[in-house]
Structures are given as structure tokens and as C-alpha cells.
C-alpha positions as CSV (number, residue, x, y, z in Angstrom):
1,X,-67.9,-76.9,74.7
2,X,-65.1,-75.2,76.5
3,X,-64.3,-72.6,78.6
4,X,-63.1,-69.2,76.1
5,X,-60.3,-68.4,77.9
6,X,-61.6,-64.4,76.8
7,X,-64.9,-64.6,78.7
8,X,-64.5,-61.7,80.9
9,X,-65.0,-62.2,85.2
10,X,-67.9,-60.7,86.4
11,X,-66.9,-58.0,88.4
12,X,-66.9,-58.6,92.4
13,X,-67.8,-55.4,94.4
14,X,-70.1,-54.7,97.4
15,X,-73.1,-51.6,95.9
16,X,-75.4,-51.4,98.7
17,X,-78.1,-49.1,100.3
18,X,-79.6,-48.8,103.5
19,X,-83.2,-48.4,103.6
20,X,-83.4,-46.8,107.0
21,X,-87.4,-47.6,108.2
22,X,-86.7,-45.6,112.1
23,X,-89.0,-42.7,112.0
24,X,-90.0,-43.5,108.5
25,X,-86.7,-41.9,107.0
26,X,-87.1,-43.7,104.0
27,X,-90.2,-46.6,104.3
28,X,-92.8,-46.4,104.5
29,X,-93.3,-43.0,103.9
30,X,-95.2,-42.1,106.6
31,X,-97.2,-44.7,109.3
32,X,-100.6,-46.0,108.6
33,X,-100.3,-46.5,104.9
34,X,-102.7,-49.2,103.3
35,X,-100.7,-52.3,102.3
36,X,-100.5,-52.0,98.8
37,X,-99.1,-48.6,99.1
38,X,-96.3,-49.8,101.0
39,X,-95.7,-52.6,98.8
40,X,-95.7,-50.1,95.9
41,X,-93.2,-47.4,97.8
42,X,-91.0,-50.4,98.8
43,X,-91.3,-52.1,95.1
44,X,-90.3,-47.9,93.5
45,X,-86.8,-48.6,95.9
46,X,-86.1,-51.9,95.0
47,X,-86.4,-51.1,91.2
48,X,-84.2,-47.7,91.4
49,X,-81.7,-50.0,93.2
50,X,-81.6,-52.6,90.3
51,X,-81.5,-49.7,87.6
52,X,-78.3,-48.5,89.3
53,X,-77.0,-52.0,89.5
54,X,-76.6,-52.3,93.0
55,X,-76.5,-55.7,94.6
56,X,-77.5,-55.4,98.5
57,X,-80.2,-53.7,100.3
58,X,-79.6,-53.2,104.2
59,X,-83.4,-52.8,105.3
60,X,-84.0,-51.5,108.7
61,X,-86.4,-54.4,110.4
62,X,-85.7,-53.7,114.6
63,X,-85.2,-49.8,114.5
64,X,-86.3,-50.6,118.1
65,X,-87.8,-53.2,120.4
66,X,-91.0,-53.7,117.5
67,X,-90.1,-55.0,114.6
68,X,-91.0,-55.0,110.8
69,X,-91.9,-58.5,110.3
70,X,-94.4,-61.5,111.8
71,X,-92.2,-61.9,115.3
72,X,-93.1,-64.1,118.0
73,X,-91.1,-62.1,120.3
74,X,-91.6,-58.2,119.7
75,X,-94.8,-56.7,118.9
76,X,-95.2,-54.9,115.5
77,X,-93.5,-51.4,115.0
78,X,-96.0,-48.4,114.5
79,X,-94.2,-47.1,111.7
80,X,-95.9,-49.9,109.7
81,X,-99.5,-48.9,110.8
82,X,-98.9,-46.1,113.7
83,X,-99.8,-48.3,116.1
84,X,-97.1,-50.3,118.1
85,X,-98.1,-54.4,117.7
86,X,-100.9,-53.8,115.0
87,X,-100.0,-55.9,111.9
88,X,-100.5,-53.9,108.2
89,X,-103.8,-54.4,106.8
90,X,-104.2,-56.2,104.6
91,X,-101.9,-58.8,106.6
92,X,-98.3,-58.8,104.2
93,X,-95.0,-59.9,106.0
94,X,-93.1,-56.9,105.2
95,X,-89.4,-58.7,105.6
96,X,-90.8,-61.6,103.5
97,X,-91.9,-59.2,100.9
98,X,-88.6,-57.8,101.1
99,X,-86.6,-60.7,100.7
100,X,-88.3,-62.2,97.7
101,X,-88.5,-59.3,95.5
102,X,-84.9,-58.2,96.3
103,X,-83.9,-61.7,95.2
104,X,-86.0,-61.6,92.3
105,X,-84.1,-58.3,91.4
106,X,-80.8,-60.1,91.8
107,X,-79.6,-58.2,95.2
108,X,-78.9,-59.8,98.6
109,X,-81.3,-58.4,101.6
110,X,-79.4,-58.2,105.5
111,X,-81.8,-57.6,107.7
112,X,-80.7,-54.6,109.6
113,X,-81.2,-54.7,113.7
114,X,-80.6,-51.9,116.2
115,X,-79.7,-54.5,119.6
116,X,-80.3,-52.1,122.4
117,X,-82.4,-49.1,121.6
118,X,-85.6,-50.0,122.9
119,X,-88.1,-47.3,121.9
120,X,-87.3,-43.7,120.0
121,X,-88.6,-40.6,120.6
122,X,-90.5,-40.7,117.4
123,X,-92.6,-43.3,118.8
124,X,-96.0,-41.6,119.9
125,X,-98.5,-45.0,120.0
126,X,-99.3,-46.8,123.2
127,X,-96.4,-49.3,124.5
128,X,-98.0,-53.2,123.6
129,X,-98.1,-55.4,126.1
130,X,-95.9,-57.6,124.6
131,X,-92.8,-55.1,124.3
132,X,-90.0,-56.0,126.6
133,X,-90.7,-52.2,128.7
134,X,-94.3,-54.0,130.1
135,X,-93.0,-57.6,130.3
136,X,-89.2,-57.2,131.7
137,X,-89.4,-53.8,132.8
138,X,-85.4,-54.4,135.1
139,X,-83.8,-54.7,131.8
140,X,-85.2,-51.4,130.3
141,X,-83.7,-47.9,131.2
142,X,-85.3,-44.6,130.6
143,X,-82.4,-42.2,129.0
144,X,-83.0,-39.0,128.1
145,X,-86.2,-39.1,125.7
146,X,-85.6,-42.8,124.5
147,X,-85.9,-46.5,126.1
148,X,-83.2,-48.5,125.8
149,X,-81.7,-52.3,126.9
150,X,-78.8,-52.6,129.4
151,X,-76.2,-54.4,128.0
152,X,-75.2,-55.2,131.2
153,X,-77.9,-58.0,131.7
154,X,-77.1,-61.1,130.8
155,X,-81.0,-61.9,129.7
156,X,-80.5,-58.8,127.6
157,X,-77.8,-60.3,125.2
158,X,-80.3,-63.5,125.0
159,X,-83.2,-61.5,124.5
160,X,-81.3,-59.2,121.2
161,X,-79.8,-62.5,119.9
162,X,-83.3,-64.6,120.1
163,X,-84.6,-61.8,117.7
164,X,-82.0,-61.6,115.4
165,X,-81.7,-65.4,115.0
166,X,-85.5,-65.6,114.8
167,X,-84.8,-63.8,111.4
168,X,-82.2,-65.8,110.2
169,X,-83.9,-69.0,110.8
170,X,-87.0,-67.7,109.9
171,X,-86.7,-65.7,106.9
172,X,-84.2,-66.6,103.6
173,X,-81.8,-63.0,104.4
174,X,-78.6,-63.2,103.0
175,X,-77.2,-61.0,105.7
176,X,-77.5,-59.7,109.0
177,X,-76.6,-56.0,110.1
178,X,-75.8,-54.1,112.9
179,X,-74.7,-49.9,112.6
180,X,-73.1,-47.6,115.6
181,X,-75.8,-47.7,118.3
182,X,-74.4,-49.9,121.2
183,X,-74.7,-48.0,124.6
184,X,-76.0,-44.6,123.7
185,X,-74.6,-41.4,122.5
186,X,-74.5,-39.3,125.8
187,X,-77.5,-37.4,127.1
188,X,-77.7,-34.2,128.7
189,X,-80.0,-32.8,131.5
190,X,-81.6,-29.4,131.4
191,X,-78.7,-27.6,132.4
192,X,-76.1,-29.0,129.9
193,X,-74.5,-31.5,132.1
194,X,-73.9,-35.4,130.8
195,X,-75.9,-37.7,132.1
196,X,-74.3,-41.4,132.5
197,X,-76.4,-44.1,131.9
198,X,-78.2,-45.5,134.5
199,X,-77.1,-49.2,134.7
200,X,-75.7,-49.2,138.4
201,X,-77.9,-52.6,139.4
202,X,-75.9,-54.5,136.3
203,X,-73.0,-53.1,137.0
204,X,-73.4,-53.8,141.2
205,X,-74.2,-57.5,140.9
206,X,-71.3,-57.5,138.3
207,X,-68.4,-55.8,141.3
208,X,-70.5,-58.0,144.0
209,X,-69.7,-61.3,141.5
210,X,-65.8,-60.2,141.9
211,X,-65.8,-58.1,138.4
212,X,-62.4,-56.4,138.8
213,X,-62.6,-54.1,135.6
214,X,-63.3,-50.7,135.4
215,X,-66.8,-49.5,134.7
216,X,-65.7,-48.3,131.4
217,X,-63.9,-51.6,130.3
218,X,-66.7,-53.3,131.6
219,X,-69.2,-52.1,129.4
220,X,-67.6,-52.7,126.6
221,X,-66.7,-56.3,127.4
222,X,-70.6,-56.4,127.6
223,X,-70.6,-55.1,123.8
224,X,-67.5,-57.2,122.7
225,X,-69.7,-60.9,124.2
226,X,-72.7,-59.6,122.3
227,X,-71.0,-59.0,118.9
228,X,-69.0,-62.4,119.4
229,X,-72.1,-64.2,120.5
230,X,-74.3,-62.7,117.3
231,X,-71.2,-64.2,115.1
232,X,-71.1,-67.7,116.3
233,X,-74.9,-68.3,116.4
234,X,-75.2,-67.0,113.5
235,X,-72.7,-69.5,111.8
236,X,-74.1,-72.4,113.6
237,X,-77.4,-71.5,112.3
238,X,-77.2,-70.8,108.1
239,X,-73.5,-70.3,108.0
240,X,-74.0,-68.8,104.3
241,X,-75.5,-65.6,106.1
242,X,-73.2,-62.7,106.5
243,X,-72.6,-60.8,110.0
244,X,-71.9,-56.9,109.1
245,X,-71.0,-54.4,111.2
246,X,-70.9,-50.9,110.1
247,X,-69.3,-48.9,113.4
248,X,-68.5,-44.8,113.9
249,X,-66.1,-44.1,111.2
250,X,-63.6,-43.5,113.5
251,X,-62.3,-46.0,116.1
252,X,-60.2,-43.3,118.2
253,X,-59.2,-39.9,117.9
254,X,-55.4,-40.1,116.7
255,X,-56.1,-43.1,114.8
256,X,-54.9,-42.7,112.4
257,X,-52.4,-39.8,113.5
258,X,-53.3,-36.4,113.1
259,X,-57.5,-37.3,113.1
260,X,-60.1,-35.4,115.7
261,X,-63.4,-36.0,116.6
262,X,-65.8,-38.2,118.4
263,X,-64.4,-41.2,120.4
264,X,-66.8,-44.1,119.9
265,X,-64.4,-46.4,122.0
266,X,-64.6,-44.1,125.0
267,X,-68.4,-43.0,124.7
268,X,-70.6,-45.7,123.0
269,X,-68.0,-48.3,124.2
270,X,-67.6,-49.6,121.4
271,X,-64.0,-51.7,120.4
272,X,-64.7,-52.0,116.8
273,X,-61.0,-52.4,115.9
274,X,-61.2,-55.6,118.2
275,X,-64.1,-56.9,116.9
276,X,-62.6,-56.1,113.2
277,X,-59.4,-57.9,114.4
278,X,-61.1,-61.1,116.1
279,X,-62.8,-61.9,112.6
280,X,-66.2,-61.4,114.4
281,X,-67.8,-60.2,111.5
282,X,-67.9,-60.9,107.3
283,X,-67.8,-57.6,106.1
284,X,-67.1,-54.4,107.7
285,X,-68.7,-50.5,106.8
286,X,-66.9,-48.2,108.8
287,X,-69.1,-45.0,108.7
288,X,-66.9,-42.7,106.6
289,X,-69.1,-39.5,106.9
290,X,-66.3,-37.1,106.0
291,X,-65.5,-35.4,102.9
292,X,-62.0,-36.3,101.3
293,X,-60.9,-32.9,102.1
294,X,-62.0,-32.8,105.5
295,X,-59.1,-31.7,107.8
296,X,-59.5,-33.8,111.2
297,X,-61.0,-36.7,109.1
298,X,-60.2,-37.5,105.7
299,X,-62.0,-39.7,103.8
300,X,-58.8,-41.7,102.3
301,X,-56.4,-42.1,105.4
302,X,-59.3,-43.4,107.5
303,X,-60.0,-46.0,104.9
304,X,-56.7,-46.8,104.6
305,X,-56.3,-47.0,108.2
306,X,-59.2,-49.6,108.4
307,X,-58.0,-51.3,105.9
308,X,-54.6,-51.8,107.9
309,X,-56.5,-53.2,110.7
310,X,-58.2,-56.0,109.1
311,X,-56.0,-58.7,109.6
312,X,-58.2,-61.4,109.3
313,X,-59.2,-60.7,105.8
314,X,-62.9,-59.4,106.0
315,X,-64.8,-58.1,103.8
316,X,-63.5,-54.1,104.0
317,X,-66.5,-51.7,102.9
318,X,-67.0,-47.8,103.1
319,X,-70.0,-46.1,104.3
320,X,-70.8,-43.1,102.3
321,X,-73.3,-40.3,103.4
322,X,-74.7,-40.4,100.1
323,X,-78.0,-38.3,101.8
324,X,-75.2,-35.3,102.8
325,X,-75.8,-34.6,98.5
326,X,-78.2,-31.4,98.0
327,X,-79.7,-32.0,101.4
328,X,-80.4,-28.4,102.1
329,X,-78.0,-27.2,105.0
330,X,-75.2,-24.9,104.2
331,X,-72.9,-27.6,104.4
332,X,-74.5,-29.6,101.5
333,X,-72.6,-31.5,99.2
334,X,-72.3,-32.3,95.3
335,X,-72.8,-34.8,93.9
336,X,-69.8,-35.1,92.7
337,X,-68.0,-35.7,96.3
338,X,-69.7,-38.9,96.5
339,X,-68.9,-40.7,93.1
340,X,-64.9,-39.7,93.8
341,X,-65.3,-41.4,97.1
342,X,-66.2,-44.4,95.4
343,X,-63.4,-44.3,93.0
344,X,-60.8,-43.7,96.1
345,X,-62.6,-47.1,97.6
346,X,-62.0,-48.7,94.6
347,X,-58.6,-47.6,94.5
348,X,-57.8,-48.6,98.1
349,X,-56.4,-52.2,97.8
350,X,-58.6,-54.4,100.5
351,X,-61.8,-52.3,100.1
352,X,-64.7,-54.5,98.2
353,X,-67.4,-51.6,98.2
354,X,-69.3,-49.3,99.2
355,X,-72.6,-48.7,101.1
356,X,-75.0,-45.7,101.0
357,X,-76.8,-43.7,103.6
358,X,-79.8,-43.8,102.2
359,X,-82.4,-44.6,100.0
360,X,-83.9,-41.3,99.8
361,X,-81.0,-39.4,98.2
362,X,-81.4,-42.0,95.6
363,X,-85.0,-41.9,95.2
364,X,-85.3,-38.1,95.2
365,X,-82.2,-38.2,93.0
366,X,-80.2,-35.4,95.1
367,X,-78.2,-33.6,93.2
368,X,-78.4,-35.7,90.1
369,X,-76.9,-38.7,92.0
370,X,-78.5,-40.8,89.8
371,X,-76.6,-40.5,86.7
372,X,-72.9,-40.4,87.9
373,X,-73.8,-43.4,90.0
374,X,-75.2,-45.2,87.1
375,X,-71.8,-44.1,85.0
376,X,-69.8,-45.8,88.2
377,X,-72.0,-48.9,88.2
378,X,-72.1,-49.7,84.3
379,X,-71.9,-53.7,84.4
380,X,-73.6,-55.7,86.9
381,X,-71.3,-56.9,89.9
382,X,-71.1,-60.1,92.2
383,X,-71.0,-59.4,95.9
384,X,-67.1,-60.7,96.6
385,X,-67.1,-64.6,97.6
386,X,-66.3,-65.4,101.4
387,X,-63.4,-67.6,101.5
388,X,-63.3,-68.2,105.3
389,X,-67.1,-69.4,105.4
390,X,-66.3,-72.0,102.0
391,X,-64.1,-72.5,99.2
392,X,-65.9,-75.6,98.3
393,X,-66.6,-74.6,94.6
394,X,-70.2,-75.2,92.9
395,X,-70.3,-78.0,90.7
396,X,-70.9,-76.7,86.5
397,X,-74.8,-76.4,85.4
398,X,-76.1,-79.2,83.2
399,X,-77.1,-76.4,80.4
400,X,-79.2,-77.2,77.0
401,X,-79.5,-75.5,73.7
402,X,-82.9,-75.0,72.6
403,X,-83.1,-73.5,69.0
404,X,-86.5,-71.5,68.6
405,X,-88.9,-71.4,65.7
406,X,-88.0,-67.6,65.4
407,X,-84.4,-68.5,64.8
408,X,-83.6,-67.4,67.9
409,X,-81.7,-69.1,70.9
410,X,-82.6,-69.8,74.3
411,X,-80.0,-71.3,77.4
412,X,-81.7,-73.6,79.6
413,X,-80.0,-75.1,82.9
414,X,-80.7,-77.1,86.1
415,X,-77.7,-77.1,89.1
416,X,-76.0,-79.7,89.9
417,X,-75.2,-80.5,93.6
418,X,-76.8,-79.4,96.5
419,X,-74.8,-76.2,97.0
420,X,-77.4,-73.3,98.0
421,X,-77.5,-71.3,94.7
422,X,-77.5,-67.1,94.8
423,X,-77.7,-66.8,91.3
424,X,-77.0,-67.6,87.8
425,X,-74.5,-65.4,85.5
426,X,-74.9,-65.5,81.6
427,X,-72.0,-64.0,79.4
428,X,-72.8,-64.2,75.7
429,X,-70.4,-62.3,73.0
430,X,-72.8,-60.1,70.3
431,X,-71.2,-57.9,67.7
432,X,-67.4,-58.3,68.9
433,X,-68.6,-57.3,72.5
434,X,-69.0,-60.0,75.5
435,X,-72.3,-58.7,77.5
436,X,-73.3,-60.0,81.3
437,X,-76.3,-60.8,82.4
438,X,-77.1,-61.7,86.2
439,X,-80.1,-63.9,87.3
440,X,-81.7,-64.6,89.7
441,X,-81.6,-68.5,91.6
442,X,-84.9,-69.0,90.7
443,X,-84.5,-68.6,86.9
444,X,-83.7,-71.6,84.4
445,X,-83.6,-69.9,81.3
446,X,-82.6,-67.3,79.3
447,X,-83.1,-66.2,75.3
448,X,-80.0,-64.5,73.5
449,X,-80.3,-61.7,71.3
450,X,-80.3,-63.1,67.5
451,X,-76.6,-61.6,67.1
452,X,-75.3,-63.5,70.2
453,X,-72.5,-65.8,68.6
454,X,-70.6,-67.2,72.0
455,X,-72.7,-67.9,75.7
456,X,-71.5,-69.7,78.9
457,X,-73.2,-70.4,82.1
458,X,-72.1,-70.6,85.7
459,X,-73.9,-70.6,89.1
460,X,-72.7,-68.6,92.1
461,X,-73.6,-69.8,95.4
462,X,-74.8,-68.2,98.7
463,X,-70.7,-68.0,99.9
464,X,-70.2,-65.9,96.2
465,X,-68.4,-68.9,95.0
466,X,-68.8,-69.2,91.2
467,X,-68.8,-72.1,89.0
468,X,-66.9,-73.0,85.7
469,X,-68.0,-71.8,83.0
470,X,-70.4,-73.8,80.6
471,X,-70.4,-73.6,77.0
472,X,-73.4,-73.3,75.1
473,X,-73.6,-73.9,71.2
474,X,-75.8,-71.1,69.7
475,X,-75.6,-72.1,65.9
């Protein structure tokens, strides 16, 4: 049967959440929770995702040097149990838990890493022996009340990167995420005065080697390797998974003309604009923080202005401060701020989507979040394909008819090929109106409702490229 040439395209747009784990902001709840509860709180954000249609979860699994998943490098993180390198009892994998029943709900998982912090302050159990502060104790510095990595050492960059592709060979993530920690927001002593961060033996062996940048330029040549490294290995590992990077909303005060406020380039040393414009990365969430009205940082113009910067053609997202919503403070927001920014992002030619900081204004339904999200995110949507990973299209499923005793009709289909499959999309037409279904890759069948006169069939693979359509007779 052919292709209708009025079956509608699935919509392509990037709805995602972080689930932030780093002092239990959002899961688990709190540290030394029996398995099955964590399973259950984790299950109770997974599900409100899928109710509000959203297709990618960003869950925190390195908020630190301990990790949330069966490493053979970093000891577990207490936030699981309370107790740095103790495993949840019962033994779960918590990433592997993750990633199947995210995939079961039709939504990609990226494994979300923090690359240099190396312990937070919220951290109270005894340091494991296997943690990189007890076993390479020159790469770890003491600043102000956390631990953290030097960038500046070379077994530093091997040491973040073995852990991240540890996951991705590891563990089927569709993604792989990294937010605005890279050297740390400035510390201050008692008395008020910034501290600078103590890497003088990594930045001595690098002016003894003949290093002839500045001290400043050299640090963030440290951060621009690291980022280009993560994007390479990653490729020449799965190149289906996605590198994200979701920097400081703003790159540089004055950039765009007429904004204020924190210079990430200058403090964290952090070139995000480079790495944007190097194609280092497949999608990109600037952390747009701001309200639209704010008057050193609006909303808009900084998209816009991010927008204008990605030459290579990434993937251009918006991060959202969706948690700002009824959060108590006096400088609270509605609700209502955050559904208009996502209608200015879909406005914005070049931006795919949006991302939202975090799962708990969504799970405690701030401000009635829930239902002008759910207006914004009617019909299900694709996460946009990725052209400059593959644009090798999925062959068509081989799809049956099978006519039930009931009367009613159920698709079957196998793929065709050997292209990784992310998931199946159904479109049937019922009473005059064409419905979408999406389904999961493990799923070979689906049932239409009795009044479903038309259905197709196409697979979508891990780079989002989709199928033709295939026709299904449905008597």
C-alpha cells in the first residue's frame, strides 16, 4: 500500500528534563533508601515525564568523583546509600535501571557527568579508598569546601574521559552530558577576598615545558582539549551517542550588546562559543536562566544570539529554569513565564527544544506547571535527526495485517537492515482525524482502535533518521 501523501510528520523537537541526583535535589530523595524505594521514586519521574510527552531525561550519574552506576573506576556515591563506595541493597544498577525503563517509555537517557568536581560539600561519609583523593592524591585540589580535579594534568583529562566512555561502552545511553562546571566558580577566604585556584605545579611544569600562554588562556586550552577529546572518543566509540553541552547562558558580557552579568569565559574558563563553533558537540543548552523581561539578560536576544553562533549546524536547545516556578523566594516565578519561553524557542528559527531544570518542579507540580506544559506538548515528538553523524536512511519495516476474532486489527513488523533502531512510529486516521503513536524499539506490534480506517509504519533509528512510511490494510 502506499504512502498517503496526508499522513502528517511526527513532530521533531528536543522536551527534556534533568534529574539532578548531587545532594539528592531530585533522586533519590534522600540517601540510604532501600532499593525498591528508589526504583519506585525513579519509576514516579520517569512516568510524569511520559505523561507530559517529553522525550529525553538528562540523569545526573558523576555529580562527583563516585558515581551512580557499577564503575570499575570510581567508588559508589553516598547519595545512593550514604555511604561513599557502598552499592544499594538490594544490588540494582541504578544507570541500567535508568536506561531501560526510559526506553521502555519512549525517551532517550544521556548520562549526565560533572568532569572535574571531585567531592561536594554535601558529602559527609568517609572518602573510599578507591576515590581518586586516596589513590592520586597530586591531581586533587582542596578549594574552598569542595575537592576538585586540575584540569591542568594531563592524567586528569584521561582519568574524566575513561569514566565517561566506561558509560558509553558499557551502558546503551543515547547521550552523553556535560553542564557549566569546568574550573570552579571562584571561592573566597574569610575576609572576602578571591581565592585563585591552586594549580601552580600544573601550570609550572606547563611554563618549564616552554608554554608561552597566559595563565588564563592556558586554562582554558586545558578545557577546550578535554571537550574536543570527550567528542572524538565518543564518536569512535558508538557514534549514534550524542555529546551535549549545556554552558553559562551567557558566553561574555556584551554578547550580545547591551547584556551584563557573569563572565564564564573569564572565570570558569570556559570558551563555549568555540566549542559551539568547532562542532564539538551534537546539541547545545545554553543555560538561559533569565526571564524574557530581564534587563541585562533577555531571554530572546541571548537565544538568538546563540543561535547566530552555531555555524556548524548543531542541535540549538534552551535551558529553562523551570524550578525558578513557585519556588518560594520573593523572586519566584509563574508559571506562565516558562510555557512563553518555550513558545519564543519555538519561534526562534534554529532552536530544536528545550530542556528543564528540574525534575522537582515537575514532580511537585510548581505552580501548576503541569497542565500548561501538557497544553504545549499535546502530540508526541521525535528528538530532531543528526545529519552530520548519518543520513543513511532506515530501510521500510516488513509490516503484516493480522485481523482479530474481535473484529479488530493489530500491525505487526520486524526491521529490515541492521540500522540501530530508537523506535517505531504508528499513524493511523480514526473518525476524520490522523492520531500518532510512538513505540518503543523493542515493540513489534500494535492493535488499532475498531474506528481506525488508514495506518502506516516507519522506524526511526538511533541518528533520528525515519523511515518511509508503510501501508497497512485494515479492512
Amino acid at each position: 500500500m502506499r504512502r498517503e501523501q496526508s499522513v502528517p510528520e511526527i513532530q521533531r523537537e528536543y522536551r527534556g528534563m534533568w534529574v539532578a541526583t548531587v545532594a539528592n535535589i531530585d533522586w533519590p530523595s534522600r540517601p540510604g533508601l532501600p532499593s525498591d524505594v528508589q526504583k519506585t521514586e525513579l519509576l514516579a519521574i520517569l512516568d510524569r515525564a511520559a505523561e507530559l510527552k517529553l522525550n529525553v531525561i538528562v540523569l545526573q550519574v558523576r555529580p562527583a568523583c563516585s558515581v551512580l552506576y557499577d564503575s570499575s573506576i570510581e567508588p559508589w556515591s553516598e547519595v545512593l546509600s550514604g555511604t561513599m563506595g557502598k552499592p544499594p541493597e538490594p544490588y540494582y544498577d541504578p544507570l541500567a535501571f535508568a536506561v531501560e525503563e526510559a526506553h521502555r517509555r519512549c525517551m532517550e537517557l544521556h548520562a549526565w557527568f560533572n568532569p572535574y568536581r571531585a567531592r561536594h560539600p554535601s558529602e559527609k561519609s568517609e572518602i573510599h579508598p578507591q576515590h581518586i583523593s586516596k589513590r592520586r592524591p597530586e591531581l586533587v585540589k582542596q578549594y574552598g569546601n569542595y575537592l576538585w580535579l586540575d584540569p591542568g594534568e594531563p592524567d586528569v583529562v584521561e582519568h574524566s574521559l575513561s569514566v565517561m566512555l566506561e558509560v558509553v561502552k558499557r551502558y546503551d545511553v543515547d547521550g552523553v552530558h556535560i553542564d557549566d562546571y569546568f574550573y570552579p566558580y571562584k571561592e573566597r577566604d574569610e575576609k572576602g577576598n578571591i581565592l585563585d585556584f591552586p594549580d601552580e605545579p600544573s601550570w609550572q611544569r606547563y611554563r618549564r615545558s616552554g608554554g608561552r600562554l597566559s595563565r588564563d588562556d592556558w586554562r582554558r586550552q586545558n578545557v577546550d582539549r578535554f571537550v574536543e577529546r570527550v567528542y572524538r572518543e565518543i564518536k569512535s566509540t558508538k557514534r549514534w551517542v550524542k555529546f551535549g553541552i549545556s554552558p553559562f547562558g551567557l558566553w561574555r558580557p556584551g554578547y550580545p550588546p547591551g547584556t551584563r552579568g557573569f563572565d564564564a569565559y573569564a572565570e570558569l574558563y570556559a570558551d563555549s562559543r568555540k566549542w559551539l563553533q568547532q562542532g564539538w558537540c551534537d546539541y547545545y543548552v545554553p543555560q538561559l536562566y533569565f526571564k524574557i523581561d530581564n534587563p541585562n539578560l533577555r531571554y530572546p536576544a541571548l537565544l538568538q544570539w546563540w543561535v547566530e553562533q552555531n555555524t556548524q549546524g548543531r542541535h540549538m536547545l534552551a535551558g529553562n529554569f523551570t524550578s525558578k516556578v513557585a519556588d518560594g523566594s520573593n523572586t519566584a516565578w509563574d508559571a506562565a513565564e516558562i510555557a512563553e519561553q518555550v513558545r519564543l524557542t519555538r519561534k526562534q528559527k534554529g532552536a530544536v527544544g528545550n530542556i528543564h531544570f528540574s525534575a522537582r518542579a515537575f514532580m511537585q507540580d510548581r505552580g501548576g506547571i503541569c497542565k500548561l506544559i501538557r497544553e504545549l506538548y499535546e502530540q508526541p515528538a521525535l528528538v530532531p535527526a543528526a545529519p552530520w553523524l548519518s543520513r543513511s536512511v532506515p530501510p521500510s519495516p516488513a509490516v503484516r495485517t493480522v485481523y482479530l476474532a474481535d473484529g479488530g486489527v493489530r500491525l505487526t513488523w520486524e526491521a529490515r537492515g541492521k540500522h540501530p533502531i530508537a523506535c517505531w512510529v504508528v499513524a493511523y486516521r480514526s473518525n476524520g482525524e490522523w492520531y500518532t503513536q510512538v513505540l518503543p524499539a523493542s515493540a513489534s506490534s500494535y492493535t488499532l482502535p475498531p474506528s481506525a480506517k488508514l495506518a502506516f509504519v516507519s522506524v526511526v533509528d538511533r541518528y533520528g533518521n525515519q523511515s518511509e512510511w508503510v501501508g497497512a490494510g485494515t479492512g
